[in-house]
C-alpha positions, 0 to 999 in steps of 0.5 A: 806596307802597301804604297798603291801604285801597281806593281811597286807596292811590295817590298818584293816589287821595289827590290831589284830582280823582284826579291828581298836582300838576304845578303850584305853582298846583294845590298852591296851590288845596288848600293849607291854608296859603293856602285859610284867608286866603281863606276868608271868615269866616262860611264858615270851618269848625271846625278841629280838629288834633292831632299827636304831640310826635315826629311829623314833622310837628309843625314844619308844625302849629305853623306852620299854628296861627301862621298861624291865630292871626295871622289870628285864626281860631278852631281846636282844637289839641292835641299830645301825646306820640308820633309819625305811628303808628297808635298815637298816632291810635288814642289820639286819635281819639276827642278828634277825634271828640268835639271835631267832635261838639261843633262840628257840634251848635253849629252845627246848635243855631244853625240851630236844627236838632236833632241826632239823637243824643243824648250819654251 
């Protein structure tokens, strides 16, 4: 099924290296699930996710957020009402943004680097 935005319309375009899985292994390389329990700690990233209470995706969440409490890996999560619809990511978006703004500039605050824009 064709998305319509260039070039991540196609399975191909949205699988990583541009082809499909053929191998549990290949799935396993890109798997959030497992990439997190291999990561070293001091590599982990800020991880921020939110999903909608109706979304179909909300079980595979919740179960993704056990997996990093239960490896005591810090994240942001955050659901509220709605489903896996543009309308609930247009509403959301912008707690996304702020929440990565705020980790990328503590991060760049500890290397000591200044951030180039300043918040309102």
């Amino acid at each position: 099924k064709r998305i319509g935005i260039e070039n991540f319309s196609s399975q191909a375009e949205r699988t990583p290296k541009g082809s499909i899985f053929t191998k549990p292994e290949e799935c396993d390389a890109y798997d959030p699930f497992h990439l997190v329990q291999k990561l070293p700690k001091e590599m982990w990233p800020h991880l921020y996710f939110d999903c909608g209470t109706e979304d179909r995706l909300i079980s595979s969440n919740l179960a993704f957020m056990k997996v990093l409490t239960d490896n005591k890996i810090p994240f942001t999560f955050a659901q509220s009402p709605g489903g896996h619809v543009p309308s609930y990511w247009a509403r959301e978006v912008g707690n996304s943004m702020a929440a990565q703004y705020a980790a990328i500039k503590k991060q760049l605050a500890s290397l000591k680097i200044e951030t180039p824009l300043k918040t309102r």
